[in-house]
C-alpha positions in Angstrom: 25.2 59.2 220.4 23.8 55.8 219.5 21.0 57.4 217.6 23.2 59.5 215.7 25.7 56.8 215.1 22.9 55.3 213.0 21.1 57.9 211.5 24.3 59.2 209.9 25.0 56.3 207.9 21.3 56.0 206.8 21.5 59.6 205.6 24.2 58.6 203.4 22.8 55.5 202.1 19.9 57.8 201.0 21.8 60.5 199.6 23.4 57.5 197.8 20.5 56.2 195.8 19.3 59.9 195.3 22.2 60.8 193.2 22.6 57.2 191.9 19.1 56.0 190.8 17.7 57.5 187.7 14.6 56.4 186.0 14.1 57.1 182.5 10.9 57.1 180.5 10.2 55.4 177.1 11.0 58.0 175.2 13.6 59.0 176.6 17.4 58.0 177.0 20.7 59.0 179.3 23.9 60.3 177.6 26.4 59.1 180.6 29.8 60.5 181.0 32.2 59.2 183.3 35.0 61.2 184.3 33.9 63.9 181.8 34.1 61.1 179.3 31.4 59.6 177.2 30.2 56.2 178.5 27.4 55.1 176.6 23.2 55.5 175.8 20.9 54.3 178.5 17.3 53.3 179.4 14.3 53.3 179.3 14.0 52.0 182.4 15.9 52.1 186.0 19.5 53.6 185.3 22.4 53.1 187.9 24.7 55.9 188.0 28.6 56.1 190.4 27.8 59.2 192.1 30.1 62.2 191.8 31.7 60.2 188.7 29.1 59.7 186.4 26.6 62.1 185.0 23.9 61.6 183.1 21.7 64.1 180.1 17.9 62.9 179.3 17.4 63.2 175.9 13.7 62.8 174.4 13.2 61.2 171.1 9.9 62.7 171.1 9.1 64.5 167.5 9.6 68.5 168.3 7.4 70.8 166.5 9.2 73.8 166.2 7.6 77.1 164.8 9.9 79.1 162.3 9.3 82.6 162.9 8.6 84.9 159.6 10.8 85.5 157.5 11.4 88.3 154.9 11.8 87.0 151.6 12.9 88.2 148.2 12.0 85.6 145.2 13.7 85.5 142.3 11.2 88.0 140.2 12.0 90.8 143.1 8.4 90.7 145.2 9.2 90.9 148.8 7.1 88.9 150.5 6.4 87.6 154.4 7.2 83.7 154.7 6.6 81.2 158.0 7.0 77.6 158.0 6.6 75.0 160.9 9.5 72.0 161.5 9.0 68.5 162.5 12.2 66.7 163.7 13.3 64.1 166.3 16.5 62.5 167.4 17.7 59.5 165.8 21.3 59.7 167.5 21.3 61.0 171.4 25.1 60.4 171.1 25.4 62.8 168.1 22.7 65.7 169.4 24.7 65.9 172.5 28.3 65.4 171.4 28.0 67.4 168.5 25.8 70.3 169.0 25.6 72.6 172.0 22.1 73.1 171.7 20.2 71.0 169.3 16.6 73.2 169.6 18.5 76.4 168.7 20.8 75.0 165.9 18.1 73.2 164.3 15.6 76.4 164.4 18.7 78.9 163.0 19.4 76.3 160.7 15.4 76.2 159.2 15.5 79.9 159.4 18.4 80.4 156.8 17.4 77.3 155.2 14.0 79.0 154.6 15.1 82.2 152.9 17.3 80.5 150.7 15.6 78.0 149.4 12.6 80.3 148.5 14.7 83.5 147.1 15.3 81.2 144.4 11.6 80.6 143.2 8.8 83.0 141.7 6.4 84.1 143.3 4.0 82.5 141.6 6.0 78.8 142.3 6.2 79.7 146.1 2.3 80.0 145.9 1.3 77.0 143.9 4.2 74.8 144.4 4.2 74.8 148.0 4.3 71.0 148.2 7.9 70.9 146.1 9.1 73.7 147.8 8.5 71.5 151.1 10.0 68.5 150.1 13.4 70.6 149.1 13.7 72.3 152.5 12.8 69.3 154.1 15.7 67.4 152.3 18.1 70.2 152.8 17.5 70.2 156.1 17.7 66.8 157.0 20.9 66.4 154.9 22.5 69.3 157.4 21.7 68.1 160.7 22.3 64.6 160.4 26.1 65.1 161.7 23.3 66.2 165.2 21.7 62.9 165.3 18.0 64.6 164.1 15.8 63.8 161.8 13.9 66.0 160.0 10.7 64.3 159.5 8.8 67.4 158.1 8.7 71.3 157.1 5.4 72.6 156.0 5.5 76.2 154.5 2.3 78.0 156.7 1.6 81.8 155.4 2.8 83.4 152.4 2.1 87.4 153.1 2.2 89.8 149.8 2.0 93.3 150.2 -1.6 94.5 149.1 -0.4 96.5 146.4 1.2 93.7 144.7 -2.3 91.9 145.3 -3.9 94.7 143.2 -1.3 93.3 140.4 -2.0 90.0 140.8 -5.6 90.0 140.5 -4.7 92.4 137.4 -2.5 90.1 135.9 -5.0 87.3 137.1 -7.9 89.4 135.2 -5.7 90.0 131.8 -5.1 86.0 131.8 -8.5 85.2 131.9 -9.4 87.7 129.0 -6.6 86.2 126.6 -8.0 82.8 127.1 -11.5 84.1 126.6 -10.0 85.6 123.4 -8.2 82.4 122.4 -11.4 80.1 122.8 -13.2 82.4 121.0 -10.9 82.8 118.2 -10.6 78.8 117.9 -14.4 79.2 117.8 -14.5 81.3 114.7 -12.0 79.4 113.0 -13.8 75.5 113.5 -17.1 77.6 112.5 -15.2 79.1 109.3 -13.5 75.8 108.7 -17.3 74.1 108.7 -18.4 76.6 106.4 -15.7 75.9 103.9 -16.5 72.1 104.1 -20.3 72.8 103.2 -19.8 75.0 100.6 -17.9 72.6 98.4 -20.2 69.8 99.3 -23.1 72.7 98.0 -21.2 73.5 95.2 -20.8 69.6 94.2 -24.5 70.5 93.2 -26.5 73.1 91.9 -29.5 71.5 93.0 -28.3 71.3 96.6 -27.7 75.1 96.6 -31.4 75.7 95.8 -33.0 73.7 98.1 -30.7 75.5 100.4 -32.3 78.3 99.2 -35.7 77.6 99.3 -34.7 76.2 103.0 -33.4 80.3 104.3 -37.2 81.1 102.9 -38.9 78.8 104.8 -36.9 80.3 108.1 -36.7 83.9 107.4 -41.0 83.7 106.3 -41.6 81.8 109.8 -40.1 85.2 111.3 -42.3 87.8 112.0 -41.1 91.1 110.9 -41.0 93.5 107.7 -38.2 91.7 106.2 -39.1 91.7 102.2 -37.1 88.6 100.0 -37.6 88.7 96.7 -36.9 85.4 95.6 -34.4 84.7 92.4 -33.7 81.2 90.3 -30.2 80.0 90.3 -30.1 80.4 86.7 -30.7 84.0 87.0 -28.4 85.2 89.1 -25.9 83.3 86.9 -26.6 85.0 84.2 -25.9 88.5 85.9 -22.6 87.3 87.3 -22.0 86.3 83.7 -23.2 88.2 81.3 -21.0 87.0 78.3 -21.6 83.6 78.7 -23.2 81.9 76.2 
């Protein structure tokens, strides 16, 4: 009887600080409701709870790295295409994340999910492909707009995989293809007109001068006779061929 008379109360004293000690880790913090109320935010460190009356939830304030499953996607030029993204958020607000929200993890993934599909159904193709870092920074600022009433922060949302059906990759590269042949066509066509534009230049500077013309002349000789083949020139003055274009003249 003595034994027990002693060991009872030690039992309870126990049970006590079992149910009334909590430790809490640097990144984390207690949400503590008294009477079903909210208290306050606590820790880090050693938190001191009334047993039976207070309870406490651990938050983390870690940053959660949440993948966003795929998504089907229509963009605004009608491609369907296949679209995953990964979230990086924390909580700013343990109050908020648990008050608010029944379950921060799920709302915040739901939330990316729809955020996702809407945001990119309203681009091209072509801007979900090379405008990835815009299209980031708009879901990210949705996003974080949205679920600040949940105490999160939404620190980052990087667009991972853009899948395309492989017969719309057959057009691309087409399309792709066609682009590159109407800048070939445009370079050369600038080409021919810089070259045509040169030649109009040294023609009136030639025709300033009738003796530049012929040692122009006598300057095509000199190449074409360094040239080995059966090409025949038959040489003609200036005055000459004058006189044929002109045969009234004088």
């Amino acid at each position: 009887m003595g034994l027990t008379f002693y060991l009872l109360p030690a039992i309870l004293i126990i049970a006590f600080l079992f149910s009334a000690i909590r430790v809490l880790r640097e990144y984390e913090r207690g949400v503590v409701f008294t009477l079903g109320r909210f208290t306050n935010v606590k820790g880090p460190g050693l938190i001191i709870l009334i047993p039976i009356i207070q309870q406490m939830v651990r938050v983390d304030l870690r940053t959660f790295v949440e993948d966003v499953p795929t998504q089907d996607v229509i963009s605004r030029d009608n491609v369907s295409v296949k679209v995953n993204a990964v979230l990086y958020f924390r909580i700013v607000d343990p109050q908020k994340a648990i008050l608010n929200v029944e379950d921060y993890l799920t709302a915040t993934s739901q939330l990316a999910q729809t955020t996702l599909r809407s945001v990119l159904g309203k681009h091209e193709l072509d801007e979900m492909l090379a405008e990835r870092d815009k299209l980031n920074a708009d879901i990210q600022s949705i996003l974080d707009e949205q679920t600040d009433a949940w105490g999160i922060k939404v620190a980052n949302v990087e667009i991972k995989h853009v899948d395309i059906d492989e017969s719309m990759i057959r057009a691309i590269a087409k399309q792709a293809e066609a682009e590159r042949i109407r800048r070939a066509k445009i370079i050369n066509s600038e080409g021919e007109q810089q070259a045509a534009e040169k030649l109009v230049e040294a023609g009136r500077i030639l025709a300033g001068d009738p003796r530049a013309m012929q040692l122009r002349y006598f300057s095509a000789l000199h190449d074409i006779a360094g040239d080995r083949t059966n090409t025949i020139v038959f040489p003609l003055p200036m005055d000459l061929i004058e006189a044929i274009r002109h045969p009234n003249k004088g």
